[in-house]
PLY file of the C-alpha trace (Angstrom):
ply
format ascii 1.0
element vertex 235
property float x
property float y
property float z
element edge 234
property int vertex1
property int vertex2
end_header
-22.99 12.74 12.98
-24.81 12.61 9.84
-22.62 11.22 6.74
-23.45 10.22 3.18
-21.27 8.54 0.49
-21.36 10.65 -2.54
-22.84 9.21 -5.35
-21.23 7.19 -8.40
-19.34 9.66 -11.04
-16.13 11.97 -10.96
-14.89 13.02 -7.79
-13.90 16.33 -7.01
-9.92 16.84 -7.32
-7.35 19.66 -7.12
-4.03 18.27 -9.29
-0.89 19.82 -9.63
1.96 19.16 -12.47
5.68 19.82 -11.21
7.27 23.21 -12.75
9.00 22.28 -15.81
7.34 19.62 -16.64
9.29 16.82 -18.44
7.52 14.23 -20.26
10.42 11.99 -21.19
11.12 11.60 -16.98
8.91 9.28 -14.49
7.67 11.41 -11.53
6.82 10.35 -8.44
3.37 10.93 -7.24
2.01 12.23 -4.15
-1.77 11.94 -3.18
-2.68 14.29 -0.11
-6.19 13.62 1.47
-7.24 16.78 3.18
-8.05 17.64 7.08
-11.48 17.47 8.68
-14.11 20.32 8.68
-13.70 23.22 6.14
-10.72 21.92 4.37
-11.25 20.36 0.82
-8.98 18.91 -1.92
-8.14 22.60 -2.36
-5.91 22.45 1.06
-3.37 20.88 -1.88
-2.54 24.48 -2.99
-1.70 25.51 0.64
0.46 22.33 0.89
2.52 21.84 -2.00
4.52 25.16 -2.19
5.53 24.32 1.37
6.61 20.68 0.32
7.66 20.95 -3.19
6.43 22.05 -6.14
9.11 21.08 -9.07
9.92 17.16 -8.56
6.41 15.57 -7.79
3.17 14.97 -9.30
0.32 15.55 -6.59
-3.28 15.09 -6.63
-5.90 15.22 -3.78
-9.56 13.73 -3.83
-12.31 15.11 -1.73
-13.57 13.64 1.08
-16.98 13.24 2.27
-19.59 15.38 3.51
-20.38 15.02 6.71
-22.47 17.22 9.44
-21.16 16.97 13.01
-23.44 19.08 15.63
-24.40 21.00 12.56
-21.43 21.77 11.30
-21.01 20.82 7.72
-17.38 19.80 6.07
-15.44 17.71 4.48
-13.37 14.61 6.23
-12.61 10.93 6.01
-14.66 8.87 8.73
-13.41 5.38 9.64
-16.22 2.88 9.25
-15.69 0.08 6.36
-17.93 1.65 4.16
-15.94 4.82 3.89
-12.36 3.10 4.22
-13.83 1.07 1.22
-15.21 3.94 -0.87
-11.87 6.38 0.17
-9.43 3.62 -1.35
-11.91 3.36 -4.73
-11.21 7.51 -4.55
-7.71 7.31 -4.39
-7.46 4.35 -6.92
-9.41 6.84 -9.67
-7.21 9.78 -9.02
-3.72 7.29 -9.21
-5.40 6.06 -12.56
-6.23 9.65 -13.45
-2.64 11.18 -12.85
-1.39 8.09 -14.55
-3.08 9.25 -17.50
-2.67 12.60 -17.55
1.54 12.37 -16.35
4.14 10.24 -16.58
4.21 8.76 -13.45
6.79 6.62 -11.61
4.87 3.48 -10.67
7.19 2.36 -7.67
7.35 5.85 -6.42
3.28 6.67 -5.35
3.20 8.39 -2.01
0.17 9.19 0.28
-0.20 11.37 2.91
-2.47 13.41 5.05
-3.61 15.87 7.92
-5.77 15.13 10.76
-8.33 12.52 9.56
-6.70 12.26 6.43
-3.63 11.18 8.06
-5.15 8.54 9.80
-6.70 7.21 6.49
-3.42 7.73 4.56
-2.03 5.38 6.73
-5.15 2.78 6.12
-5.02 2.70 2.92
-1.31 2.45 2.77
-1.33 -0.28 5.31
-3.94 -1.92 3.03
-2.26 -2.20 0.22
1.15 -1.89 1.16
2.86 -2.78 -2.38
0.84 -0.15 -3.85
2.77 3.16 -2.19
6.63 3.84 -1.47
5.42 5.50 1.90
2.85 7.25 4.16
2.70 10.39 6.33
0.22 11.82 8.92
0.11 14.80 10.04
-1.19 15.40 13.06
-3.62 12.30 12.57
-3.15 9.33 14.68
-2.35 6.22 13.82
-5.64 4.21 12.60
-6.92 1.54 15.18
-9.48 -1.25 14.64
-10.79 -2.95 11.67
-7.07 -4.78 11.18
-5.68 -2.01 10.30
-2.26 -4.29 9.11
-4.06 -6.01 6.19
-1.05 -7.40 5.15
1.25 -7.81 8.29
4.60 -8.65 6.51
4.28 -5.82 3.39
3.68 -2.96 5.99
7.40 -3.34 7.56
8.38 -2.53 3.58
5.63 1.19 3.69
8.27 3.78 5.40
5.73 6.23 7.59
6.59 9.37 8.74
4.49 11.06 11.52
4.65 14.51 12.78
2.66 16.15 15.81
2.31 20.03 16.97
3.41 19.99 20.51
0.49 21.92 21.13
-2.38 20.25 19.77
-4.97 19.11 22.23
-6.57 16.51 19.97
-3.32 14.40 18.63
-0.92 15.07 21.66
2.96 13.74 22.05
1.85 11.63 24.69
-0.92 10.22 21.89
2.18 10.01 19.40
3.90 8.47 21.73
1.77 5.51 22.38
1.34 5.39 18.50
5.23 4.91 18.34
4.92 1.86 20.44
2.15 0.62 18.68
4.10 0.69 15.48
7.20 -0.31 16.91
5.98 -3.97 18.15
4.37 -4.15 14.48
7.86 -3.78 13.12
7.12 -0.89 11.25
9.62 1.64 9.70
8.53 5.05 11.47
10.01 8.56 11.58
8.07 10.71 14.40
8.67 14.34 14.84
7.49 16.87 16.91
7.37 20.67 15.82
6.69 23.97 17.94
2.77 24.29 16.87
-0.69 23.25 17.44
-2.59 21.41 14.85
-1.54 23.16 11.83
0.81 22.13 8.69
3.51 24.20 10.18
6.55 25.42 7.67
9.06 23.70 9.38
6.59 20.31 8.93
6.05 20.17 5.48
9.65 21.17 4.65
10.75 17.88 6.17
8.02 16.45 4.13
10.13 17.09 1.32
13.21 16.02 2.55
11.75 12.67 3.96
9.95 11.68 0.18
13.04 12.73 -1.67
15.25 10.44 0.37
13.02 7.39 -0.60
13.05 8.53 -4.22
16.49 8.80 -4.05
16.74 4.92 -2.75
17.09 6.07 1.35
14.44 4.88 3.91
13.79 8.04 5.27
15.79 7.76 8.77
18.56 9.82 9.50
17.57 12.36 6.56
15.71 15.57 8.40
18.05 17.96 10.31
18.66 17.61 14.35
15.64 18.76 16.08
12.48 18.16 18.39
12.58 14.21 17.85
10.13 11.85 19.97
11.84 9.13 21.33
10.15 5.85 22.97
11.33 2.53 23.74
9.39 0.10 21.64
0 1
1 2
2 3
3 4
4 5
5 6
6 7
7 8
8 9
9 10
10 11
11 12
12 13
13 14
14 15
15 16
16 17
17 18
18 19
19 20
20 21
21 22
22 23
23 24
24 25
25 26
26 27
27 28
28 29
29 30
30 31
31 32
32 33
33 34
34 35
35 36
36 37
37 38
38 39
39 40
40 41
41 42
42 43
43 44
44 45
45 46
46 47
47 48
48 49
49 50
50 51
51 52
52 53
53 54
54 55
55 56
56 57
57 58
58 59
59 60
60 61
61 62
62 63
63 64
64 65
65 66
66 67
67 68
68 69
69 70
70 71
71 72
72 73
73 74
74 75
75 76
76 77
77 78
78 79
79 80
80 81
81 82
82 83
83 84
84 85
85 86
86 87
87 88
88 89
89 90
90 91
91 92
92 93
93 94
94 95
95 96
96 97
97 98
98 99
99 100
100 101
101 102
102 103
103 104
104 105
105 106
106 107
107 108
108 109
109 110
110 111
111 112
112 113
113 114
114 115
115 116
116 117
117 118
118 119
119 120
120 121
121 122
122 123
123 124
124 125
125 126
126 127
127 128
128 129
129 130
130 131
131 132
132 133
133 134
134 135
135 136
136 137
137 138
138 139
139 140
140 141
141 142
142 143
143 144
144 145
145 146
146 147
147 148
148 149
149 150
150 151
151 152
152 153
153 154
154 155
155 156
156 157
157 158
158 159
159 160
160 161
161 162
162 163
163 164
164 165
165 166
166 167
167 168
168 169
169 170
170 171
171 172
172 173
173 174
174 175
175 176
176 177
177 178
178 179
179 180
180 181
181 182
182 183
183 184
184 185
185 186
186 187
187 188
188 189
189 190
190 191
191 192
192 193
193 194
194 195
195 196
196 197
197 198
198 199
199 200
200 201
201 202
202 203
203 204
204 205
205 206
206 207
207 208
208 209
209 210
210 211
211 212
212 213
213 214
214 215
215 216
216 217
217 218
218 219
219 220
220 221
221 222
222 223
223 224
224 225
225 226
226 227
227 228
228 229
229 230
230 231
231 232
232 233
233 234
């Protein structure tokens, strides 16, 4: 795989303002970092409509290019120098939106799909009094590296995780194990699984909307998204 870190400057971004726009009221924000491969920050205006497009602030940074086998894209490798340089992206487009919007500071929010799950996770993990919660889609929990930079503020980062029970590169069984993982950490997970492959199904990003508003709303996200295809594993 050949990678690069993009130089010094703007990044690229896609942002969206909620319908109606209020300035007088604090919204929360969500930052979405984009799957691997042909995806970009652009995968933002796919996303929201699905998730929610009048009570949130959301803004998505690009990832970096990257050729795998020949096969140029966008995505969010896990070495230190690109965990490191992916947080300093997501720090310029909080500051941006902050800016721009008026933003709720307690209420920042970052998710993903695929790779970008698994870095939304990282960097949430990393600085865990920085966002009100974290969601992968279909990206696995991140491994190595200390992934719990702060052991004791991760228990306070709700996560939500969601997997197509289809999808031959993040399985249930992979979930699963994940579950476990984050169960002996002590952390606060929701995992659901959903009738697809590896796609942002409907169904998923409609629960993405009902977990978030829940923690807006003061709730921890358990017990909010309707009776369904729920993983269950003993921690």
């Amino acid at each position: 795989m050949k990678d690069r870190l993009a130089s010094s400057g703007q990044i690229a971004r896609t942002i969206l303002a909620p319908l109606h726009y209020e300035p007088n009221y604090a919204y929360p924000l969500l930052i979405w970092l984009h799957g691997r491969g042909g995806c970009d920050e652009r995968q933002l205006l796919y996303v929201m409509p699905l998730v929610n497009l009048q009570n949130f602030v959301a803004v998505a940074p690009r990832g970096f290019a990257v050729d795998v086998s020949g096969d140029a894209g966008w995505d969010w490798p896990q070495t230190p120098e690109y965990i490191n340089e992916a947080e300093r992206r997501v720090e310029e487009v909080i500051r941006g939106a902050v800016q721009r919007f008026c933003i709720a500071r307690s209420r920042v929010f970052i998710a993903g799909f695929g790779s970008g799950g698994t870095m939304a996770l990282r960097l949430a993990w990393r600085q865990p009094r920085r966002f009100a919660g974290a969601i992968s889609l279909c990206g696995p929990a991140p491994r190595g590296m200390r992934p719990f930079g702060d052991y004791f503020g991760v228990r306070q980062v709700p996560v939500l995780i969601s997997v197509g029970r289809d999808d031959q590169e993040y399985s249930p069984a992979d979930a699963c194990q994940d579950l476990r993982f984050l169960h002996t950490a002590g952390v606060n997970i929701v995992l659901r699984q959903y009738a697809c492959g590896r796609e942002l199904a409907a169904e998923m990003l409609a629960d993405v909307n009902r977990w978030l508003i829940d923690i807006v709303n003061g709730g921890c996200g358990e017990g909010t998204l309707p009776d369904g295809d729920i993983l269950r594993s003993e921690a």
